[in-house]
Every structure is written in C-alpha cells, then in structure tokens.
C-alpha positions, 0 to 999 in steps of 0.5 A, spaced: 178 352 631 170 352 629 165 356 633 161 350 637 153 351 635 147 349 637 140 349 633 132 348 636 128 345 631 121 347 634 115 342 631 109 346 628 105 340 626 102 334 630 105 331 624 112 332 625 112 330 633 109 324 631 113 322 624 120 325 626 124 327 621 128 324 616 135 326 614 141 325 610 144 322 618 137 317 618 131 319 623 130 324 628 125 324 633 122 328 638 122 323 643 114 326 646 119 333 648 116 339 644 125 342 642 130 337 638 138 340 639 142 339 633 149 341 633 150 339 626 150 346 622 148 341 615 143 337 618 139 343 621 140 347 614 137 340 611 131 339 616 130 348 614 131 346 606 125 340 607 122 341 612 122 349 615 119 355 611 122 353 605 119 346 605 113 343 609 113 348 615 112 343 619 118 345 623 121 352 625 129 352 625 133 357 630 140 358 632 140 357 640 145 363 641 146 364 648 149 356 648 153 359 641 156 365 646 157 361 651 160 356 649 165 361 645 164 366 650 164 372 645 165 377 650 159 377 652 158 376 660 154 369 660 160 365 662 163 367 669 170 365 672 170 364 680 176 366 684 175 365 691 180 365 697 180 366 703 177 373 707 182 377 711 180 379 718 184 383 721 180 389 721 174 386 723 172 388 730 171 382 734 165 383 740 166 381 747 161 380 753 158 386 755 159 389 749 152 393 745 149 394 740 143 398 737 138 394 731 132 398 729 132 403 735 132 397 740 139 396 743 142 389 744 149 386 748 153 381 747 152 374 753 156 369 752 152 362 753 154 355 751 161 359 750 158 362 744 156 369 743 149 372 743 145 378 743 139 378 748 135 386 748 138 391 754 131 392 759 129 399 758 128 403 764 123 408 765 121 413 771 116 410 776 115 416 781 121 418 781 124 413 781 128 408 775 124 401 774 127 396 769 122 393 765 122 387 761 
C-alpha cells in the first residue's frame, strides 16, 4: 500500500495567485486562499519543476509531513486511540450529611438541600469574655 502524501504549494508572486497554475491534469487555482493541497506526488514535482525554484519562482512546494505521518501513522503519537469505559467506584467514599471537609484552611460540611448534597461553611467560633460566640 502507498504512504498517502499531501503537498502545499505556497505562492510567492501575486502573479501565481492570480494566474494559477497550468499542469498536465489542467488548471489549478488558488481560490483567493493563500495555500493550495496537491496529493498527487507527480503533479506537485511538476508544478516544482515549472514553477518552483528550478522554473519560475513563483511558488514554493513542501510536503505537508504532519498529515504524512498522520495518515500512516509512522510512529509518531499524532494519532490518538481513545478507549473508554466505565469508572469503577467501589473505593470512592460517598459524603453524608454532616460530614466536614477542610479546603483552603476553611472547614466546610456537607447539607442536604432539594435532596442534593452541598457544601455550606462550618461558623467559626471565637472567644468573647470568656465566653463562645459563633460568628457568621
């Protein structure tokens, strides 16, 4: 099987953009798009030969190798394969009301409102004259 290629033809001159490019498989265009994709590996040695650095100038041909090695992915990691499946949590412990919790130096407590659980800040208390006071 042949390694699928693709092929930017950059145009240098305002020329080429507004001309195009005549090949052996009839016109090409720019389309007003500053990139043209060939994946035709003879057509784009062609357009190198008549109108790259060996001809003209007026364009510049590159392989595109990202999409090569994507596309036959040649070991490189460009390609991802995604497997998921479902999350085992047997180990998770679940919260119950009543239940606190420390973020950030700030404890907090599990309420249930609307049947859903939440986390509300526990009041700290401090010593007023001997005596405990919550503060909110």
């Amino acid at each position: 099987m042949a390694k699928k290629k693709k092929f930017a033809v950059i145009p240098r001159t305002k020329e080429a953009v507004l001309d195009g490019l005549r090949t052996g498989k009839g016109h090409r265009d720019f389309n007003g798009k500053s990139i043209m994709y060939i994946s035709d590996p003879a057509e784009a040695r062609e357009i190198e030969a008549d109108y790259g650095q060996k001809g003209t100038g007026d364009v510049y041909v590159a392989e595109d190798a990202q999409y090569t090695r994507a596309m036959n992915n040649d070991g490189v990691d460009s390609v991802h394969n995604y497997t998921f499946s479902g999350v085992d949590m047997s180990g998770v412990k679940k919260a119950r009301v009543g239940q606190r919790k420390l973020i950030n130096g700030t404890e907090y407590r599990y309420v249930e409102i609307d049947g859903k659980l939440t986390l509300e800040p526990v009041p700290q208390k401090r010593r007023k004259g001997g005596r405990e006071a919550e503060v909110e």
